[in-house]
C-alpha positions in Angstrom: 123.7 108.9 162.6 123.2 105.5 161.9 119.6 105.6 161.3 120.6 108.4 158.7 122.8 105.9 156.9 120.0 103.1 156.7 117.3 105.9 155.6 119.7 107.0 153.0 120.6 103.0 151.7 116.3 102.7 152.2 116.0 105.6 149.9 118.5 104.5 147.2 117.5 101.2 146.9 114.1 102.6 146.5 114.8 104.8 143.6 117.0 102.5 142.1 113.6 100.0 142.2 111.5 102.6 140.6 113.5 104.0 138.0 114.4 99.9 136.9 110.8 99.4 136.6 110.7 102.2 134.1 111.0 101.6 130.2 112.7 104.8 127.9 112.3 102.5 124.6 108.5 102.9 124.4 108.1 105.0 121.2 110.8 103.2 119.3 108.8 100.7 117.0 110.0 99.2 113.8 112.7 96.8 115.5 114.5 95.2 112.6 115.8 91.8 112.7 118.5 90.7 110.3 115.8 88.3 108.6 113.7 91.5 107.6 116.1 92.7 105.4 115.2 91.6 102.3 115.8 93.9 99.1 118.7 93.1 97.1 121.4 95.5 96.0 119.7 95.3 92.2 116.2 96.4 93.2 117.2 98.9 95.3 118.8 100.6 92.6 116.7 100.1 89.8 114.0 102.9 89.0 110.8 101.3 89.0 107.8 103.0 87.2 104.7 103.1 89.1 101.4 101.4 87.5 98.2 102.3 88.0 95.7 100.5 90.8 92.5 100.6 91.4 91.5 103.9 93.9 94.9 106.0 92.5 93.9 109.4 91.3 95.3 111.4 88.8 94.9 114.3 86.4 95.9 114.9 82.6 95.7 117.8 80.6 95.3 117.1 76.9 97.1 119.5 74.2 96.7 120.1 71.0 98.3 121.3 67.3 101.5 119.9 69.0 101.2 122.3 72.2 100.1 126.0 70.9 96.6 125.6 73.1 95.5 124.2 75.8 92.1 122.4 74.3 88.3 122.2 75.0 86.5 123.5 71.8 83.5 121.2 72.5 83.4 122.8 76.0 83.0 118.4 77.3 86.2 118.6 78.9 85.9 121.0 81.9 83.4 119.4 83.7 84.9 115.9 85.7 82.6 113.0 84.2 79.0 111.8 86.2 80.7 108.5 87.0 81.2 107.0 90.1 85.2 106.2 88.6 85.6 109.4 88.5 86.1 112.3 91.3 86.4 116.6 91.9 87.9 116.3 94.8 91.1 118.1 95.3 94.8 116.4 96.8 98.0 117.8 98.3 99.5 117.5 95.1 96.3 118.0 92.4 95.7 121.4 90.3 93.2 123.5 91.1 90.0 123.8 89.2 91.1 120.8 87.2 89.3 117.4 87.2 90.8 114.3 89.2 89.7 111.2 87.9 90.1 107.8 90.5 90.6 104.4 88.8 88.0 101.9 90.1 88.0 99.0 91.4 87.3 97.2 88.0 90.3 98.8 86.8 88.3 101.3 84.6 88.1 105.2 84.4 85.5 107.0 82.6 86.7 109.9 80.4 84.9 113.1 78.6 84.4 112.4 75.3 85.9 109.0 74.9 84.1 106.9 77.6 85.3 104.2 79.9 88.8 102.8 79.2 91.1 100.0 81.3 93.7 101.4 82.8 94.8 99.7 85.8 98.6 98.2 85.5 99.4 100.9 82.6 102.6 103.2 83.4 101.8 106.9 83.2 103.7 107.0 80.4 101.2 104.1 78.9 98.6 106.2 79.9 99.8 109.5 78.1 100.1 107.2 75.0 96.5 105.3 75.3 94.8 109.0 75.7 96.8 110.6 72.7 95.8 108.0 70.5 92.1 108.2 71.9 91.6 111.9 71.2 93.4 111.5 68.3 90.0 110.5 66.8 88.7 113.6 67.5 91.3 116.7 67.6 94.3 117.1 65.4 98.0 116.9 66.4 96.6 115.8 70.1 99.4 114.8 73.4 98.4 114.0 76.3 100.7 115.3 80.2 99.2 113.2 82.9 100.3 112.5 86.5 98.9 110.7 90.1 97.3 113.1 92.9 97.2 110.3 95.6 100.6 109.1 95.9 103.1 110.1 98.6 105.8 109.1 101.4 104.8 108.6 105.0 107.5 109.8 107.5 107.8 109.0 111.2 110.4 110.6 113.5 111.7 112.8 116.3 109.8 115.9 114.9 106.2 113.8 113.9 104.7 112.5 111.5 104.4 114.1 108.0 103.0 113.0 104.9 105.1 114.4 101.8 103.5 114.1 98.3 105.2 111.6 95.7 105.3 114.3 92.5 108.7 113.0 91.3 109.3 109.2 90.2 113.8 110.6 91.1 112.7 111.1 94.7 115.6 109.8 96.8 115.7 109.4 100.5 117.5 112.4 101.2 115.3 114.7 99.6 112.4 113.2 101.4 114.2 113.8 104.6 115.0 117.5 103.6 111.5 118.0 103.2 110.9 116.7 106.6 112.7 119.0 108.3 116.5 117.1 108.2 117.6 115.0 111.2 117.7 117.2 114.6 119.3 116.0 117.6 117.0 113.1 118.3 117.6 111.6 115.5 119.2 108.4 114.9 120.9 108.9 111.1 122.3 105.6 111.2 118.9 103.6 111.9 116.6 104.7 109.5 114.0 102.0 108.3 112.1 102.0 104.8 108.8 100.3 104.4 107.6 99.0 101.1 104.9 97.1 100.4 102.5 95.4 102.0 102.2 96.1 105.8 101.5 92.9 106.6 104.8 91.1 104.9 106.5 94.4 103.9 109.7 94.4 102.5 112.6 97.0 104.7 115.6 98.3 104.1 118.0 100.2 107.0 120.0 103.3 106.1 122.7 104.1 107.5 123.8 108.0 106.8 126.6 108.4 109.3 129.2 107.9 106.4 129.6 108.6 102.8 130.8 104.9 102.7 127.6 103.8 104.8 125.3 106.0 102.5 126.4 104.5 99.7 125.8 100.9 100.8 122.7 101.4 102.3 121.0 104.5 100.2 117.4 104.0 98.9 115.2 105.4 95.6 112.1 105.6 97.0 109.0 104.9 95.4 104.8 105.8 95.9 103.4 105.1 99.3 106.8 104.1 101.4 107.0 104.5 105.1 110.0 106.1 106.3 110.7 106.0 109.5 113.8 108.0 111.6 114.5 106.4 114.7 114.8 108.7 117.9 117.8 108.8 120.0 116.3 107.7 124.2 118.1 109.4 127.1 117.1 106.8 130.3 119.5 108.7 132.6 117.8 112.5 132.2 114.5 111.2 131.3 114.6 109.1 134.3 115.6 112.3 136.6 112.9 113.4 135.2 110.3 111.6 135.4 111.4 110.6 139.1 111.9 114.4 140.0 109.3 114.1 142.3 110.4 111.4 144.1 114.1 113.0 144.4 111.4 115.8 146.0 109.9 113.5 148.4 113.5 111.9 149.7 114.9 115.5 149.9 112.0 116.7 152.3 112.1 113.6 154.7 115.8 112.9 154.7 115.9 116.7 155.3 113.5 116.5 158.4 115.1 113.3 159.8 118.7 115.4 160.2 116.6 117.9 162.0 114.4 116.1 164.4 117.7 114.5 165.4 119.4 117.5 166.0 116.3 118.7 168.3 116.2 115.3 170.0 120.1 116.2 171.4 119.7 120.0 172.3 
């Protein structure tokens, strides 16, 4: 019996050895120090309007006699322009069968009918205006609907990763995590981490949704090209079983042939 009771301690100790050596953390990234907070109350809050950079993409549609037809009399407008500033290719969030047109890296776009115009740092809303007055020139009564195909939010979590297009300049946090799929099980709601910025020196904010009173303080708009990421809830004791099932196996078999071979050994 006693060499039962020192295999047993053996086998403990063992297990206890093997499952310390083991690390249930390993797909949590995006620690956050106190130091990386760094957006203040006000710019959270404030509703920034996107500008235009160099390799965004974007459509318009130009109207004319105030709306009552969509135009292209000179038939020039259909076709995307030659230029290399310019591109067909379709995005998550781009029209069909409609041109998309990339600002490059000059800052420039090349249009149908107008030519190349600067661009880069103008609001859509700038945009709209500067392509009104353009086509102005040539059709009467002329306004101009335009919007970016490239821009969206990047979401990590529990349930993978998903990349949800930025149509609405109003998107909040909570829609984005809607469209995700919501917060399952795994999910930490009150460690939430948004990305802005550069990756290199971003700028992050934590959310905490486990209260209204929490939301409130800690609640983000978001804006084109953030990184949201949804921490996952670890469970060391069950994975650990887990992963050391085999080893439970192992113990089971031998401790289970050491009571018999004693047992023989006195018949």
């Amino acid at each position: 019996m006693e060499i039962n009771k020192s295999l047993i301690a053996f086998f403990l100790a063992f297990l206890i050895l093997v499952s310390s050596c083991k690390t249930y953390t390993s797909n949590v990234i995006l620690k956050t120090d106190s130091q990386d907070l760094n957006w203040s109350a006000a710019y959270e809050k404030t509703l920034v309007a996107y500008s235009l950079r160099p390799g965004d993409k974007f459509q318009f549609t130009l109207y004319t006699n105030l709306g009552e037809a969509i135009i292209d009399p000179s038939g020039k407008l259909v076709p995307a322009a030659t230029s290399g500033s310019s591109s067909t290719t379709s995005t998550n969030t781009a029209v069909a069968g409609k041109p998309v047109y990339e600002v490059s890296e000059a800052g420039t776009c090349f249009f149908p009918v107008i030519g190349k115009l600067t661009i880069s740092g103008l609001k859509i809303s700038e945009l709209d205006s500067l392509l009104s007055v353009k086509y102005e020139e040539l059709y009467n009564e002329v306004y101009v609907v335009s919007k970016v195909t490239n821009k969206r939010i990047v979401v990590l979590g529990s349930q993978g990763g998903k990349i949800i297009p930025f149509e609405n300049s109003n998107l909040n946090l909570l829609e984005v995590i809607a469209t995700y799929g919501g917060l399952d099980n795994k999910a930490k709601g009150y460690n939430i981490r948004v990305l802005r910025g550069d990756l290199k020196n971003p700028e992050v904010q934590v959310v905490n949704l486990k209260t209204i009173g929490d939301m409130k303080s800690s609640i983000v708009r978001l804006q084109p090209d953030d990184i949201v990421y949804i921490e996952t809830v670890r469970k060391p004791f069950s994975e650990g079983l887990q992963d050391n099932m085999m080893i439970f196996q192992v113990v089971n078999i031998i401790f289970t042939l050491t009571i018999l071979v004693e047992r023989l050994a006195t018949i």
